[in-house]
CHARMM internal coordinates of N, CA and C (Angstrom, degrees):
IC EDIT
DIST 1 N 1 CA 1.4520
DIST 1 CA 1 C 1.5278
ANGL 1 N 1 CA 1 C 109.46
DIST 1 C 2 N 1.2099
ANGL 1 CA 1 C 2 N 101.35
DIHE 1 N 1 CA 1 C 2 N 154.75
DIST 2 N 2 CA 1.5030
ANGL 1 C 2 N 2 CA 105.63
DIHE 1 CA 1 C 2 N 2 CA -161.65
DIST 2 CA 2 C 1.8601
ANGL 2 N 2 CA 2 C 98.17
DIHE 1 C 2 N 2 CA 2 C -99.68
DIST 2 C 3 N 1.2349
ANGL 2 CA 2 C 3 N 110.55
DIHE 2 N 2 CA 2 C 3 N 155.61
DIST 3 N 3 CA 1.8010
ANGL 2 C 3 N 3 CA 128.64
DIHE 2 CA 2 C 3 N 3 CA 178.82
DIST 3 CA 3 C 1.3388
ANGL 3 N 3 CA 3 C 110.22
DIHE 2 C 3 N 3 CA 3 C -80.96
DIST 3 C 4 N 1.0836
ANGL 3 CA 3 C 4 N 144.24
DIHE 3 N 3 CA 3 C 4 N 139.26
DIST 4 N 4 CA 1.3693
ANGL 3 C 4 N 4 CA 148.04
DIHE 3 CA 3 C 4 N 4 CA 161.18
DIST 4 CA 4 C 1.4833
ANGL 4 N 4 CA 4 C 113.98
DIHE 3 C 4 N 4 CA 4 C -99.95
DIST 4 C 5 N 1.6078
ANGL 4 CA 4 C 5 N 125.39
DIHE 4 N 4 CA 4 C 5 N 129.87
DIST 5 N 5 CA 1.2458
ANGL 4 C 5 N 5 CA 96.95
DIHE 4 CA 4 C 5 N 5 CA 166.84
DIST 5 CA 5 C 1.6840
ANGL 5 N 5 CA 5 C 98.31
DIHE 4 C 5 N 5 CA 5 C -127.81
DIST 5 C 6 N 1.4072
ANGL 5 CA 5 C 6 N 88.80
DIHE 5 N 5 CA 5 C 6 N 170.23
DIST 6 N 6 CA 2.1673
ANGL 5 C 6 N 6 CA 97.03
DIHE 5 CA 5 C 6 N 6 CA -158.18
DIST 6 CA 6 C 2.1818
ANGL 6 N 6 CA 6 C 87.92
DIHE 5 C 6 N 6 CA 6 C -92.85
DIST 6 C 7 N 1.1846
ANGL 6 CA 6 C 7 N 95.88
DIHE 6 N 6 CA 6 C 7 N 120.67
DIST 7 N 7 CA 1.5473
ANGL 6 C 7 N 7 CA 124.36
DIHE 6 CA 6 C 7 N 7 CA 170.29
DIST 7 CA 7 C 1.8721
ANGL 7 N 7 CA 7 C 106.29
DIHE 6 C 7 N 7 CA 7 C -39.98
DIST 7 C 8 N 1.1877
ANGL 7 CA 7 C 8 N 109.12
DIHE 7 N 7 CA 7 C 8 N -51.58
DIST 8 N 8 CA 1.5972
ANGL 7 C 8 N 8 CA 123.80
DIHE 7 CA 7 C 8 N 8 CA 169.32
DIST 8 CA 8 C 1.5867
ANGL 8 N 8 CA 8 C 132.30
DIHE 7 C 8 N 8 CA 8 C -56.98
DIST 8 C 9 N 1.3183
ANGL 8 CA 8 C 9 N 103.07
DIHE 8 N 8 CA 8 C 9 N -63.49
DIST 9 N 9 CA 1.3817
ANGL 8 C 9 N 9 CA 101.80
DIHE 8 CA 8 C 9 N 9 CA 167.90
DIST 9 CA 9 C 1.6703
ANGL 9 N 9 CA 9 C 115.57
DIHE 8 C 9 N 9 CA 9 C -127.18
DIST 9 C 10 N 1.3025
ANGL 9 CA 9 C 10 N 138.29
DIHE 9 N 9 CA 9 C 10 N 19.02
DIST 10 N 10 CA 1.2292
ANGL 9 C 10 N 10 CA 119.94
DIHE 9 CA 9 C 10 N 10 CA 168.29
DIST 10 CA 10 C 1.9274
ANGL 10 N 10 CA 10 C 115.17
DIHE 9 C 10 N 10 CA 10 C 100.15
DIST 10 C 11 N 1.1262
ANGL 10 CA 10 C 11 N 103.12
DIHE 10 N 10 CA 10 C 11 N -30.67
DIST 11 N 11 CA 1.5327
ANGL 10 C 11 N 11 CA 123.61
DIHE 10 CA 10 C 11 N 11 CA 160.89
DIST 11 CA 11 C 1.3265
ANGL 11 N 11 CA 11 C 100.75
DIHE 10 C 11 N 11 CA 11 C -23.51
DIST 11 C 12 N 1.9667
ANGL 11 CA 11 C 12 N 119.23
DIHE 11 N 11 CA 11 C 12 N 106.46
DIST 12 N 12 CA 1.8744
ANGL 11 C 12 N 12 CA 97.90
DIHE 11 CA 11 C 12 N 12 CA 160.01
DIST 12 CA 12 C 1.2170
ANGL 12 N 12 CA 12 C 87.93
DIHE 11 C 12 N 12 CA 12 C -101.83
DIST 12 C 13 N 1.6131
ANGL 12 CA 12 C 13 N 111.18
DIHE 12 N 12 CA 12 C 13 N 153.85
DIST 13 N 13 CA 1.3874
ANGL 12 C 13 N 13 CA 149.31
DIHE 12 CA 12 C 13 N 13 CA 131.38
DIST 13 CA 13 C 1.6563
ANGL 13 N 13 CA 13 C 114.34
DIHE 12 C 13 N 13 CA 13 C -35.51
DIST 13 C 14 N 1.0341
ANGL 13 CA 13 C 14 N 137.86
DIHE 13 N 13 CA 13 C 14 N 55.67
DIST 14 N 14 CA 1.6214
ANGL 13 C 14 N 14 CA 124.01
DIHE 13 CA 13 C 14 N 14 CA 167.97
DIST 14 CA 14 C 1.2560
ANGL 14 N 14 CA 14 C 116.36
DIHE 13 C 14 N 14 CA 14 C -69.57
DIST 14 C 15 N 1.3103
ANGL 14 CA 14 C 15 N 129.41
DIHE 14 N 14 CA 14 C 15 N 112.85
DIST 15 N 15 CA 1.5209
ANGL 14 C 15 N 15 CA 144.92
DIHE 14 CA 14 C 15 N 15 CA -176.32
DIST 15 CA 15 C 1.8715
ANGL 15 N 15 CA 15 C 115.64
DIHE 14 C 15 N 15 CA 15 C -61.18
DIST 15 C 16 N 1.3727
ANGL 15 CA 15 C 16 N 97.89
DIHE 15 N 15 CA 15 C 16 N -36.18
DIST 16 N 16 CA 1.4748
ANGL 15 C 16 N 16 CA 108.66
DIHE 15 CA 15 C 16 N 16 CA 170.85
DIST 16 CA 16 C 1.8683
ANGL 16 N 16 CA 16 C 106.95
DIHE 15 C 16 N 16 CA 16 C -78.45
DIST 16 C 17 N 0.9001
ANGL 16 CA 16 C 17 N 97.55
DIHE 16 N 16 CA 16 C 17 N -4.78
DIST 17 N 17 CA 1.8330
ANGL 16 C 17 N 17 CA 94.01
DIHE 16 CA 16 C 17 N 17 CA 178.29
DIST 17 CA 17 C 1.2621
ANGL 17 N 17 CA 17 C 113.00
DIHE 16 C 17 N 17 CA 17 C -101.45
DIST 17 C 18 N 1.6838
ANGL 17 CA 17 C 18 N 115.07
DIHE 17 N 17 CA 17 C 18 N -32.58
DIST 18 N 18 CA 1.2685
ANGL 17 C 18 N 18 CA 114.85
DIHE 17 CA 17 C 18 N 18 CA -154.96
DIST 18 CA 18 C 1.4594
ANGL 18 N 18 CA 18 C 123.88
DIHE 17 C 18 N 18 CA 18 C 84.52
DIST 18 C 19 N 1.4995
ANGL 18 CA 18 C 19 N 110.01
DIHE 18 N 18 CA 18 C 19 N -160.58
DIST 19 N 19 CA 1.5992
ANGL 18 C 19 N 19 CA 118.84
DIHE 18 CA 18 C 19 N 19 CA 160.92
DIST 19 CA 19 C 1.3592
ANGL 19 N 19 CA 19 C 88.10
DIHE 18 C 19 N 19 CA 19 C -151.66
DIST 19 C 20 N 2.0397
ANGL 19 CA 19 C 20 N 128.21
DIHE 19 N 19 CA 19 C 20 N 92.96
DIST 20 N 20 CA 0.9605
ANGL 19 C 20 N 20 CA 112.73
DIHE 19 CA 19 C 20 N 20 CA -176.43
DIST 20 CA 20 C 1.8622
ANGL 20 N 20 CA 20 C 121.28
DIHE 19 C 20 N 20 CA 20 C -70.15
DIST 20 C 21 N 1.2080
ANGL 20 CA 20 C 21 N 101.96
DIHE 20 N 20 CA 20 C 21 N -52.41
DIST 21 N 21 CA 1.1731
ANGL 20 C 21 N 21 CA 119.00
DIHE 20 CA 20 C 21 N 21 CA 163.90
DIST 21 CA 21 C 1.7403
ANGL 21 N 21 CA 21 C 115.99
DIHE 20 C 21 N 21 CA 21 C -31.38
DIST 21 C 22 N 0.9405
ANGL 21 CA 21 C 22 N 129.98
DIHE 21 N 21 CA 21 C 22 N -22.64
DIST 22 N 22 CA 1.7327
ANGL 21 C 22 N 22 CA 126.52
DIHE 21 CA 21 C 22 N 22 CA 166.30
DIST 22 CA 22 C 2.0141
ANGL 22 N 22 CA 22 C 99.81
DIHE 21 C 22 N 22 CA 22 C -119.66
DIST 22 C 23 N 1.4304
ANGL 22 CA 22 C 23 N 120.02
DIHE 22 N 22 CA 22 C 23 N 33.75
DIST 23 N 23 CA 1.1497
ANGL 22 C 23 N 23 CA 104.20
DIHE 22 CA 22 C 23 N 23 CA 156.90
DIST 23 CA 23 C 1.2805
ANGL 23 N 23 CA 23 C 116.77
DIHE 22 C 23 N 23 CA 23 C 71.96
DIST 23 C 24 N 1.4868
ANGL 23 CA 23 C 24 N 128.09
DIHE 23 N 23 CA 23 C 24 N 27.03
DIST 24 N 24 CA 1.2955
ANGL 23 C 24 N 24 CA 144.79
DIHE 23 CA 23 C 24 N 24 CA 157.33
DIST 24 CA 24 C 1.3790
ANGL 24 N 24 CA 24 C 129.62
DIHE 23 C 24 N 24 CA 24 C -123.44
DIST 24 C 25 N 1.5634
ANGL 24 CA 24 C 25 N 106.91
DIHE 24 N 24 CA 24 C 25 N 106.53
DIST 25 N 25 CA 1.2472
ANGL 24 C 25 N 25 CA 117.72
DIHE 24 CA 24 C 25 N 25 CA 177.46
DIST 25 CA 25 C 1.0345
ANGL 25 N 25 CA 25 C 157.89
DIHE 24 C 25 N 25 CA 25 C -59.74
DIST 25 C 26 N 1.7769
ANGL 25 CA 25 C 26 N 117.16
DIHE 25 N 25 CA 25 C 26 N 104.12
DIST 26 N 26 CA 1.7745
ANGL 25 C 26 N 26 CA 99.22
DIHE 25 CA 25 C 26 N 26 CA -166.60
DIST 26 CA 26 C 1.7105
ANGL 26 N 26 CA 26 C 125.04
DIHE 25 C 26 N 26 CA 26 C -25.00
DIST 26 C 27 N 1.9531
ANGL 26 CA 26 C 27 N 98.56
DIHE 26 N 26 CA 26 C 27 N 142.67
DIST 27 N 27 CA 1.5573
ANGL 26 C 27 N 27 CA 82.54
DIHE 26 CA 26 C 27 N 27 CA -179.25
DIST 27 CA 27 C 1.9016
ANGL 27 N 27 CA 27 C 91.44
DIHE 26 C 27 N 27 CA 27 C 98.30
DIST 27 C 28 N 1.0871
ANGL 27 CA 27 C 28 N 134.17
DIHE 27 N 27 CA 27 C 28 N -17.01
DIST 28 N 28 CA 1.5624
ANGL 27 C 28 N 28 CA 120.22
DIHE 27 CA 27 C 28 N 28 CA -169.61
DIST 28 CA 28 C 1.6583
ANGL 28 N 28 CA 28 C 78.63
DIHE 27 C 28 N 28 CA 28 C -107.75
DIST 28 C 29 N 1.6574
ANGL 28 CA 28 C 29 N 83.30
DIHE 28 N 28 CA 28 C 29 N 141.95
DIST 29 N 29 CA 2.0607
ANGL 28 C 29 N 29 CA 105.82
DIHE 28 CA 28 C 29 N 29 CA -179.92
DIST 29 CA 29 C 1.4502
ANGL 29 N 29 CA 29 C 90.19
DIHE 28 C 29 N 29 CA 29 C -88.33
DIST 29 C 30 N 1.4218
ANGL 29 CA 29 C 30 N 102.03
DIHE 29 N 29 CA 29 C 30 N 167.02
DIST 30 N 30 CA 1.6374
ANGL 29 C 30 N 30 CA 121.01
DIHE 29 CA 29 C 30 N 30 CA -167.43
DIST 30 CA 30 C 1.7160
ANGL 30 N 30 CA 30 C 80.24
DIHE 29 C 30 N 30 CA 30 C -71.64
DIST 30 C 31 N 1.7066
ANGL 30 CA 30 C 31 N 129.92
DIHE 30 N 30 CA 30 C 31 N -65.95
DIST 31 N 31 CA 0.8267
ANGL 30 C 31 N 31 CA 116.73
DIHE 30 CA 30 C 31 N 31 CA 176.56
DIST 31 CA 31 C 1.4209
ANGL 31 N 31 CA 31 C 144.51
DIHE 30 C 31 N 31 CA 31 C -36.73
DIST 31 C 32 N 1.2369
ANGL 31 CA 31 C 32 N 118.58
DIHE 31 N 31 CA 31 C 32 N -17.18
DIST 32 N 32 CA 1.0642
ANGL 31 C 32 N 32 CA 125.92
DIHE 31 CA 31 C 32 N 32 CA -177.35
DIST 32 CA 32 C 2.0765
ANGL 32 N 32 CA 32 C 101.63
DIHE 31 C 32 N 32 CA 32 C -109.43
DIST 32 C 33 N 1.3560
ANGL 32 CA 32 C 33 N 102.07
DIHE 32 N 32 CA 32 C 33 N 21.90
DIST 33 N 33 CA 1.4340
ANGL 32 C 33 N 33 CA 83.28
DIHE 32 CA 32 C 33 N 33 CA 177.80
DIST 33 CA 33 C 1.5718
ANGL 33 N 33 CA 33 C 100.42
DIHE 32 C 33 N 33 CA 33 C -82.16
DIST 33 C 34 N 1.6317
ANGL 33 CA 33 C 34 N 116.14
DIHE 33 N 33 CA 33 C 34 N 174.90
DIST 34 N 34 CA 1.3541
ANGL 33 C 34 N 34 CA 127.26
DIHE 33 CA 33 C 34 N 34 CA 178.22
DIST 34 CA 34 C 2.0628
ANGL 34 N 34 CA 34 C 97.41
DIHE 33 C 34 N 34 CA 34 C -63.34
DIST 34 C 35 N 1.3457
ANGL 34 CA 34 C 35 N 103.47
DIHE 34 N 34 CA 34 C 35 N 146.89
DIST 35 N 35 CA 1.1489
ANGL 34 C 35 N 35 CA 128.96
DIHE 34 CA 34 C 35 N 35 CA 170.78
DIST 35 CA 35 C 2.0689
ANGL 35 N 35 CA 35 C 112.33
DIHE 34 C 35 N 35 CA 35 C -39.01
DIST 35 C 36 N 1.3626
ANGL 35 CA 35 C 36 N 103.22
DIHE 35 N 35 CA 35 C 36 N -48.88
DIST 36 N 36 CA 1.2316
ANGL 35 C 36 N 36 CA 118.85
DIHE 35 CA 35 C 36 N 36 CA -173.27
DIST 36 CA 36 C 1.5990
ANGL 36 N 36 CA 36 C 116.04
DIHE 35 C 36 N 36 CA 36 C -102.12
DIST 36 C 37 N 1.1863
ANGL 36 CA 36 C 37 N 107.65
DIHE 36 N 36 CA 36 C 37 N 3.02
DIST 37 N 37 CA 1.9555
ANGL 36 C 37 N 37 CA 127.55
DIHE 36 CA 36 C 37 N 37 CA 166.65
DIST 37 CA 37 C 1.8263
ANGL 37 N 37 CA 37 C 90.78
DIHE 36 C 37 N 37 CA 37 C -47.91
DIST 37 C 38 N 1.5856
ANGL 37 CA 37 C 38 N 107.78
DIHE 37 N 37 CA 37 C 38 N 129.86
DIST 38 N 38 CA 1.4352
ANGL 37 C 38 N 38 CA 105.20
DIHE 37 CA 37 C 38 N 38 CA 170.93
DIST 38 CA 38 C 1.5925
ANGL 38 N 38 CA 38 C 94.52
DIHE 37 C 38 N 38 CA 38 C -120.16
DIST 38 C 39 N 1.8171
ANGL 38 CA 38 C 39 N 118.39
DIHE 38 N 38 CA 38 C 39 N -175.25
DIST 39 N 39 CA 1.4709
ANGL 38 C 39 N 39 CA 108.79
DIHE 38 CA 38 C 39 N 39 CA 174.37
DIST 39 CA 39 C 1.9274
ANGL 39 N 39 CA 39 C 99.61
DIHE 38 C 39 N 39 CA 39 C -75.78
DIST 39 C 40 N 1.3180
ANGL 39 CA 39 C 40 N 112.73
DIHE 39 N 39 CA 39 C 40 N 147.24
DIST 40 N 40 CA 0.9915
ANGL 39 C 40 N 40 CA 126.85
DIHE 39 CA 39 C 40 N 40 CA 158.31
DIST 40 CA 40 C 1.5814
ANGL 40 N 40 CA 40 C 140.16
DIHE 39 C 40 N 40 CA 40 C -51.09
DIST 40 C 41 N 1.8173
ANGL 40 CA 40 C 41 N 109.56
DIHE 40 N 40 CA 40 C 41 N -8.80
DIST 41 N 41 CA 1.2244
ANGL 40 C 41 N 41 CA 151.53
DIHE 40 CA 40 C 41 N 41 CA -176.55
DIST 41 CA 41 C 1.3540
ANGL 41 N 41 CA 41 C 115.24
DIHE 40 C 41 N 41 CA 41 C -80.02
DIST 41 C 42 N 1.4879
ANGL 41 CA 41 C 42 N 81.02
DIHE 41 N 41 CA 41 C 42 N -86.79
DIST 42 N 42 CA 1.9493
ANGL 41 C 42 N 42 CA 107.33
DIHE 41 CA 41 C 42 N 42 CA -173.81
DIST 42 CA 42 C 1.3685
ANGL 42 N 42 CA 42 C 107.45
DIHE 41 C 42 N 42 CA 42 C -136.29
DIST 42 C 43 N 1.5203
ANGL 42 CA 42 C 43 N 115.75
DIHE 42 N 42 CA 42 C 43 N 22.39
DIST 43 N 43 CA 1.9218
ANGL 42 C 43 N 43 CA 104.25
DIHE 42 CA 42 C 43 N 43 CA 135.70
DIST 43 CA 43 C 1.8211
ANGL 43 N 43 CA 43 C 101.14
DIHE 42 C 43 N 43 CA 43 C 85.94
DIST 43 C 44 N 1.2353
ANGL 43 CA 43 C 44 N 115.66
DIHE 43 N 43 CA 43 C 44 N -11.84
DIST 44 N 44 CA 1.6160
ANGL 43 C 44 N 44 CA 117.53
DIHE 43 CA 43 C 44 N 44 CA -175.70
DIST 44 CA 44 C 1.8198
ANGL 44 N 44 CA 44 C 97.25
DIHE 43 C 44 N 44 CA 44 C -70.08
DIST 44 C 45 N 1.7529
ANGL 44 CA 44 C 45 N 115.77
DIHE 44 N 44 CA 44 C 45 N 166.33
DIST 45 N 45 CA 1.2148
ANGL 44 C 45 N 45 CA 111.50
DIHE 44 CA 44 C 45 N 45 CA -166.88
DIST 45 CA 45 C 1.7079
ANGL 45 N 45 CA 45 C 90.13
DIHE 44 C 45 N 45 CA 45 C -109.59
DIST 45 C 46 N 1.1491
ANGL 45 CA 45 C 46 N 115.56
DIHE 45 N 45 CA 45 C 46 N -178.42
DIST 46 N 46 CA 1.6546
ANGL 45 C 46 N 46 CA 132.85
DIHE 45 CA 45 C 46 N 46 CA -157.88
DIST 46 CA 46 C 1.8220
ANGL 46 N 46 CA 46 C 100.78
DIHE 45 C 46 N 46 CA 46 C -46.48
DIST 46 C 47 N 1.6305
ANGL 46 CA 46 C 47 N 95.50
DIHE 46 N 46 CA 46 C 47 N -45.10
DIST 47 N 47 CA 1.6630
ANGL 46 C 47 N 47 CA 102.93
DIHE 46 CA 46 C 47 N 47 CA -165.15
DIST 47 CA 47 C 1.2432
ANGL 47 N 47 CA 47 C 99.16
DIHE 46 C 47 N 47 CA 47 C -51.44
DIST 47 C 48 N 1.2547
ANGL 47 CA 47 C 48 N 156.16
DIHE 47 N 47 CA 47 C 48 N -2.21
DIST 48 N 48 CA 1.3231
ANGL 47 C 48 N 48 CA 155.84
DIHE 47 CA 47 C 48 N 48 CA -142.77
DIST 48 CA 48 C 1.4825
ANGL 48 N 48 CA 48 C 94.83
DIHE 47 C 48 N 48 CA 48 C -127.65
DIST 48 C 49 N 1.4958
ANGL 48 CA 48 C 49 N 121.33
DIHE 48 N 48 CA 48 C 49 N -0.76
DIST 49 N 49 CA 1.6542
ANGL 48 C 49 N 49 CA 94.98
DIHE 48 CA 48 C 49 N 49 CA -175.91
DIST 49 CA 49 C 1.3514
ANGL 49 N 49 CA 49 C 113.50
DIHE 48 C 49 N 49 CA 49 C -131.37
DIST 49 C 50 N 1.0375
ANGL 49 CA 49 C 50 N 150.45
DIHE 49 N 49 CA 49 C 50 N 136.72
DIST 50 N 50 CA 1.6670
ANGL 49 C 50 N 50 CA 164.14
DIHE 49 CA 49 C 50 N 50 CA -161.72
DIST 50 CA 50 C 1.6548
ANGL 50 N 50 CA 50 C 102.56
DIHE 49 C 50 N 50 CA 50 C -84.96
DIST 50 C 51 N 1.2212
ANGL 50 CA 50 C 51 N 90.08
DIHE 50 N 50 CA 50 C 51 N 150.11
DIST 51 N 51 CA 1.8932
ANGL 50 C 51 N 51 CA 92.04
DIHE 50 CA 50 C 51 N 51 CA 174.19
DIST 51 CA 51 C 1.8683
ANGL 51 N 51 CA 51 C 98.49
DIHE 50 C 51 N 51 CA 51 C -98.53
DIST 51 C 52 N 1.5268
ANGL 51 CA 51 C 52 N 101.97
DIHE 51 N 51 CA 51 C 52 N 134.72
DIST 52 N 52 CA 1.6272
ANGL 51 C 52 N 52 CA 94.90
DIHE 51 CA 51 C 52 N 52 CA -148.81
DIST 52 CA 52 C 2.0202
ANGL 52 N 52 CA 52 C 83.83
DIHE 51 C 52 N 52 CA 52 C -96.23
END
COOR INIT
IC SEED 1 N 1 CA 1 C
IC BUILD
């Protein structure tokens, strides 16, 4: 699975980690995050992040 990183502050997305802390489970693809998933950082929504 591929890394995302957020355009704003530097935040990667690792898919094998998750984002446990907002209720996303290691193993979940950037694609498959929820619609309303923001960065965990600085709060911007998915469109904000690059496939790193």
């Amino acid at each position: 699975m591929e890394k995302y990183t957020c355009d704003m502050c530097g935040y990667t997305y690792d898919p094998e980690v998750g984002d446990p802390d907002n209720g996303i489970a290691p193993g979940t693809a950037f694609e498959d995050l929820p619609f309303n998933w923001t960065c965990p950082i600085c709060g911007v929504d998915k469109s904000n992040f690059s496939k790193k």
